[in-house]
Z-matrix of the N, CA and C atoms (Angstrom, degrees):
N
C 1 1.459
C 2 1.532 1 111.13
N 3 1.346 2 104.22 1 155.48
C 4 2.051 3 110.29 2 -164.83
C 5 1.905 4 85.98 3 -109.58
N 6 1.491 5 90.36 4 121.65
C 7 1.355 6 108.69 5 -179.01
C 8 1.670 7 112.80 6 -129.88
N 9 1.541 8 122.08 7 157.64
C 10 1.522 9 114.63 8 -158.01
C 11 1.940 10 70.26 9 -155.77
N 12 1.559 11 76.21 10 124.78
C 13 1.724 12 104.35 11 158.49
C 14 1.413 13 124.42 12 -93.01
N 15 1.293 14 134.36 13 128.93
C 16 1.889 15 121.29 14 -170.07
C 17 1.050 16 69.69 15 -102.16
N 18 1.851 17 84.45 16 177.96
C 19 1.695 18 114.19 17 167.54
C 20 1.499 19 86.27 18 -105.92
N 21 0.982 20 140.70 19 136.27
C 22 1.623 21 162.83 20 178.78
C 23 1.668 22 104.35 21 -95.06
N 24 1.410 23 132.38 22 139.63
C 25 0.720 24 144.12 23 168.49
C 26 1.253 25 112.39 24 -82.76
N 27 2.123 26 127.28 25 138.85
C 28 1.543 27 118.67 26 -158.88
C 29 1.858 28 102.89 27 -47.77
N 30 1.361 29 106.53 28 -60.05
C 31 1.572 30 102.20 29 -172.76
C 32 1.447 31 115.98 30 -39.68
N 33 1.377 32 129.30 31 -4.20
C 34 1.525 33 128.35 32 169.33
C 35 1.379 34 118.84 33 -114.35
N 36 1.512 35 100.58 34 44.25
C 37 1.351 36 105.82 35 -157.58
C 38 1.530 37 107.06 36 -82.79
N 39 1.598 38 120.90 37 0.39
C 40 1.479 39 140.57 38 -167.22
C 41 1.324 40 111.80 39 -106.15
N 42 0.983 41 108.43 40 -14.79
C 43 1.932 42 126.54 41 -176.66
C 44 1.876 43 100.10 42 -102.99
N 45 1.851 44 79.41 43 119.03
C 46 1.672 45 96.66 44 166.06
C 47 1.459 46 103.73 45 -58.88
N 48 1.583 47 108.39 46 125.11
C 49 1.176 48 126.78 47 167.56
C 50 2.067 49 105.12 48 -79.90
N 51 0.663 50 131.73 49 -21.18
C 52 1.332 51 122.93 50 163.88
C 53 1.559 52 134.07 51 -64.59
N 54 1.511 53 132.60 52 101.18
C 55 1.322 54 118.33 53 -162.33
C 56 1.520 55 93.64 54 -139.65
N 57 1.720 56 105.69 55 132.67
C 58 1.392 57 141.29 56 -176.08
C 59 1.312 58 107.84 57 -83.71
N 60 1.743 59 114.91 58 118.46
C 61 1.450 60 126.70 59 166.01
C 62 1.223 61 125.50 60 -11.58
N 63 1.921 62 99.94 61 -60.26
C 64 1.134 63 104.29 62 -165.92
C 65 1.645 64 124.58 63 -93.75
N 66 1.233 65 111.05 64 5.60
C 67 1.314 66 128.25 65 167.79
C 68 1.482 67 127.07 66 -96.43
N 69 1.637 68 118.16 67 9.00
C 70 0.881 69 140.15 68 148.74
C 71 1.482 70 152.20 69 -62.38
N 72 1.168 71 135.82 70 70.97
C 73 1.635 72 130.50 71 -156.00
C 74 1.571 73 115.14 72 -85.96
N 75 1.307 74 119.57 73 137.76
C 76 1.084 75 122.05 74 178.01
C 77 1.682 76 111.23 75 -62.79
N 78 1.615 77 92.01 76 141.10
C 79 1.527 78 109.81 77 -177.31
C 80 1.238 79 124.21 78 -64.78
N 81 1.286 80 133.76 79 140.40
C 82 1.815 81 105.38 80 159.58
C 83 1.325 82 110.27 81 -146.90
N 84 1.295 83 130.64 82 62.00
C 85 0.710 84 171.04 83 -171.84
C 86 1.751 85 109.31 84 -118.42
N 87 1.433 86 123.64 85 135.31
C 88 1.459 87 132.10 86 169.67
C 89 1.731 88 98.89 87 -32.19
N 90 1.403 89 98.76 88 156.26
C 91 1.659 90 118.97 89 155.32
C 92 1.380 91 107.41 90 -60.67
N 93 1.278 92 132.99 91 -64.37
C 94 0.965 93 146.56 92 -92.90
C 95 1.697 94 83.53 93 -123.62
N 96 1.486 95 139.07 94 2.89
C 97 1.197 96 128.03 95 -159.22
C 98 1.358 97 108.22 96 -110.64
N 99 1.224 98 91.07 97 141.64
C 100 1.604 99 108.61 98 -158.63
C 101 1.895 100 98.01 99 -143.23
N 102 1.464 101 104.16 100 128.69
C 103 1.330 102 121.09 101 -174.50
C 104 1.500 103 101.89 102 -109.52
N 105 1.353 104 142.29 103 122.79
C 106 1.215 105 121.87 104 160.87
C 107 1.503 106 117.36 105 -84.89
N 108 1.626 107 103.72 106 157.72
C 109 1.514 108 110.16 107 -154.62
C 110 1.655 109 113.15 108 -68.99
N 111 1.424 110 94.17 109 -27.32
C 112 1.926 111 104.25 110 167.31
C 113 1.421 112 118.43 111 -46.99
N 114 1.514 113 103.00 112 -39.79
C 115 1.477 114 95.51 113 -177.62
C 116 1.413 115 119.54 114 -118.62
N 117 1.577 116 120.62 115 60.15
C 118 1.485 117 138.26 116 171.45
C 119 1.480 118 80.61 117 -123.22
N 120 1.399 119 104.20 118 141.05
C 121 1.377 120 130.07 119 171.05
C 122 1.154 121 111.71 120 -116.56
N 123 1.760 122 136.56 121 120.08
C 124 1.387 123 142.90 122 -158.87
C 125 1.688 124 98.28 123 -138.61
N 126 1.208 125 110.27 124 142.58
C 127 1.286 126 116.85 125 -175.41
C 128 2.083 127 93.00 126 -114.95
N 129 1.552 128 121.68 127 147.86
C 130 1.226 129 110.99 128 -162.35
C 131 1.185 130 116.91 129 -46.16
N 132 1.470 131 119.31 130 -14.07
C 133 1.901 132 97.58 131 -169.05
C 134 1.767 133 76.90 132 -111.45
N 135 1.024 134 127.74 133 56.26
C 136 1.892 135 131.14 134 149.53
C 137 1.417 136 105.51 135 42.02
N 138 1.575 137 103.36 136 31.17
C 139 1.701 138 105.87 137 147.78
C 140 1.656 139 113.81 138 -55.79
N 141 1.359 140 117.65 139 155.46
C 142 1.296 141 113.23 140 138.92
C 143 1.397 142 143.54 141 -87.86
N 144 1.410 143 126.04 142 144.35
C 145 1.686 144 109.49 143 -158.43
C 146 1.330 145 82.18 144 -118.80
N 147 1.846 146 90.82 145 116.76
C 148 1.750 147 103.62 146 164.58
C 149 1.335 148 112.47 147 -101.93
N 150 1.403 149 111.83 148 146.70
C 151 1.388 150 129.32 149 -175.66
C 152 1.402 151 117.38 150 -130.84
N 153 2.142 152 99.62 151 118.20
C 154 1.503 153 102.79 152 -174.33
C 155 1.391 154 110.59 153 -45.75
N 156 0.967 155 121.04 154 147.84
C 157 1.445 156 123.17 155 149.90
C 158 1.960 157 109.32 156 -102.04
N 159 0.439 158 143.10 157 -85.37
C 160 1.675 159 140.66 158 164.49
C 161 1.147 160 159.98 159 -102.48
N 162 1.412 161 162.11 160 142.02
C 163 1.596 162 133.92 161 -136.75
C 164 1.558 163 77.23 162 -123.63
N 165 1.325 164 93.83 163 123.75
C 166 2.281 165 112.94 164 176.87
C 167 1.598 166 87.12 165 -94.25
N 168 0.896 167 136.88 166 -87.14
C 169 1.423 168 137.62 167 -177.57
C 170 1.253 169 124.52 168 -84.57
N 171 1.722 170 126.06 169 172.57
C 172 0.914 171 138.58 170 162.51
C 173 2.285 172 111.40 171 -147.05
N 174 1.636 173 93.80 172 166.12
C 175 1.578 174 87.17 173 -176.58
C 176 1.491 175 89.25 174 -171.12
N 177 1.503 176 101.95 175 -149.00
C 178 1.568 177 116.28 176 -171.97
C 179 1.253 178 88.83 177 -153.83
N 180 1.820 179 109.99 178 156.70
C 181 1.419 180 116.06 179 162.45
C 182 1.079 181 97.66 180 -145.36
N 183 1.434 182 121.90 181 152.94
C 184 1.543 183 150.42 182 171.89
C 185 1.306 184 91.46 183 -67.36
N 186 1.749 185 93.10 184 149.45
C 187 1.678 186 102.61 185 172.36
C 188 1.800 187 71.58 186 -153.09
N 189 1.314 188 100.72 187 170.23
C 190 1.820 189 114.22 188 -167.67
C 191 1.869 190 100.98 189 -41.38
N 192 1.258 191 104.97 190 -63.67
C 193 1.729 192 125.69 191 -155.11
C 194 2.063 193 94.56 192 -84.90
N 195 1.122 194 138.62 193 -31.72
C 196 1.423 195 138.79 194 -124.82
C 197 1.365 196 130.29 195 -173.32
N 198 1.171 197 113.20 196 110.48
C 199 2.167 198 107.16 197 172.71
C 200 1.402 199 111.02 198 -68.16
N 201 1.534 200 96.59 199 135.07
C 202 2.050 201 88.82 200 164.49
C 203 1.507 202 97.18 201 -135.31
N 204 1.263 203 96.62 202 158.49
C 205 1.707 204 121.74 203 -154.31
C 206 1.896 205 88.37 204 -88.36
N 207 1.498 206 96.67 205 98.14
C 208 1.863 207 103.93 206 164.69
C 209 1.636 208 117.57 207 -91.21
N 210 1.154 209 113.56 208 141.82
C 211 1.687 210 113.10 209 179.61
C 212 1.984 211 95.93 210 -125.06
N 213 1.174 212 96.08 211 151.49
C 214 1.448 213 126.47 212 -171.34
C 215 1.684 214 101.46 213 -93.53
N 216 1.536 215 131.05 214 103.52
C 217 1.098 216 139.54 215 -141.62
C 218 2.011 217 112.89 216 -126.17
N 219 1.261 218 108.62 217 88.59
C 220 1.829 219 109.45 218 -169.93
C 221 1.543 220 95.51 219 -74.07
N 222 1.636 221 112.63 220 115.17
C 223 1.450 222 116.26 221 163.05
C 224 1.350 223 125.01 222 -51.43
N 225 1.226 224 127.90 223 -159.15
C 226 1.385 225 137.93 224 146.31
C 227 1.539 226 103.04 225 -112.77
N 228 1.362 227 118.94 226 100.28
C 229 1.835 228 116.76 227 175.43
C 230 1.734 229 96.95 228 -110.53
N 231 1.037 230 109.81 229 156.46
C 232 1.786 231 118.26 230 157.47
C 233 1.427 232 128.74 231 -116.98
N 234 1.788 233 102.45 232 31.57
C 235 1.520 234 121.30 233 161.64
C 236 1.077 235 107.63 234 -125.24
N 237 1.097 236 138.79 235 -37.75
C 238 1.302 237 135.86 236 179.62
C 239 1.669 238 121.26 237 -171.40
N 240 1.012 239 143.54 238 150.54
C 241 1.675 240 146.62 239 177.82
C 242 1.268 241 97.08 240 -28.42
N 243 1.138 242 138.72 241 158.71
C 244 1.503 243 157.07 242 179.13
C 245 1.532 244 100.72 243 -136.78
N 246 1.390 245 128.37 244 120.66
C 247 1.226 246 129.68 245 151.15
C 248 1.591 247 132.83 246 -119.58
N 249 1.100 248 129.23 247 136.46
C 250 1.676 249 113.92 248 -160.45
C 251 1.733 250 89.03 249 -158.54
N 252 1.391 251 106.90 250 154.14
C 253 1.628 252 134.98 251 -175.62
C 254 1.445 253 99.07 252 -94.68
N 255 1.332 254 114.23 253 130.67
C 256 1.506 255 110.87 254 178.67
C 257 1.787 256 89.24 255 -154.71
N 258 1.647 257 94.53 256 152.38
C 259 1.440 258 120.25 257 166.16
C 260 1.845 259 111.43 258 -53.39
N 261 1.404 260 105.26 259 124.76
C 262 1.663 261 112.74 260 -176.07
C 263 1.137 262 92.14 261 -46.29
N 264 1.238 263 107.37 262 -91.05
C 265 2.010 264 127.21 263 -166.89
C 266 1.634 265 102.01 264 -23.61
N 267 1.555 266 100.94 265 -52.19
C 268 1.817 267 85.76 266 -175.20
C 269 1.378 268 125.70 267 -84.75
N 270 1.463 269 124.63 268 9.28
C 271 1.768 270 126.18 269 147.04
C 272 1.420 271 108.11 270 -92.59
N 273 1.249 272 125.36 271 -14.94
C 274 1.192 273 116.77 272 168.29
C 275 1.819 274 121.57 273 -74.78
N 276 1.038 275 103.04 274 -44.72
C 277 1.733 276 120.89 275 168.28
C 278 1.870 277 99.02 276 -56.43
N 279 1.077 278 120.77 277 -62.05
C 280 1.230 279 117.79 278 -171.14
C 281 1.916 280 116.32 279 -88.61
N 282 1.401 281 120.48 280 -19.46
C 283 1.205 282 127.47 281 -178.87
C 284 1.659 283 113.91 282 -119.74
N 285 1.412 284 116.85 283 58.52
C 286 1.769 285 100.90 284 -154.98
C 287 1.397 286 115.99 285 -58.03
N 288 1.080 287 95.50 286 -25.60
C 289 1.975 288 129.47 287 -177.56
C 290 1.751 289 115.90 288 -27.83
N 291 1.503 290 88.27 289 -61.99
C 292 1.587 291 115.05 290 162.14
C 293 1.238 292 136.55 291 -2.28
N 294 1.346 293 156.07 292 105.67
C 295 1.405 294 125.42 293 153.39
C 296 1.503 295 122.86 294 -113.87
């Protein structure tokens, strides 16, 4: 396999500098984009921590036995809008903020 080592800057001193060809996806995203490192949020094992920003929708979905109350949830991304279906109660438990 065709592999490329960076030089990492100290603040990435936690990030495998080793990255595999084929685990690579093309960008599409501007040239020109540039994140500063202050404002990436990494949890220790260099997750990213996304944060709803607002509920666009709401509904219900069937499950075998029961309806549960789903809301339509806009992340915070810095490529593009993020939208995803999630359980009410559980952005509410974790986001009380919400409406």
């Amino acid at each position: 396999p065709v592999a490329y080592r960076l030089r990492l800057p100290q603040e990435l001193v936690g990030v495998h500098d080793t990255f595999y060809v084929s685990n690579l996806k093309k960008c599409l995203a501007t040239v020109n984009l540039h994140i500063p490192l202050d404002e990436v949020k990494v949890d220790d094992k260099l997750h990213f921590f996304k944060q709803p920003i607002e509920i666009l929708d709401r509904g219900v979905k069937k499950l075998k036995r029961r309806w549960i109350p789903i809301v339509k949830v806009r992340w915070n991304s810095r490529r593009e809008p993020e939208f995803t279906w999630k359980q009410e109660d559980e952005m509410k438990r974790e986001n009380c903020d919400l409406r």
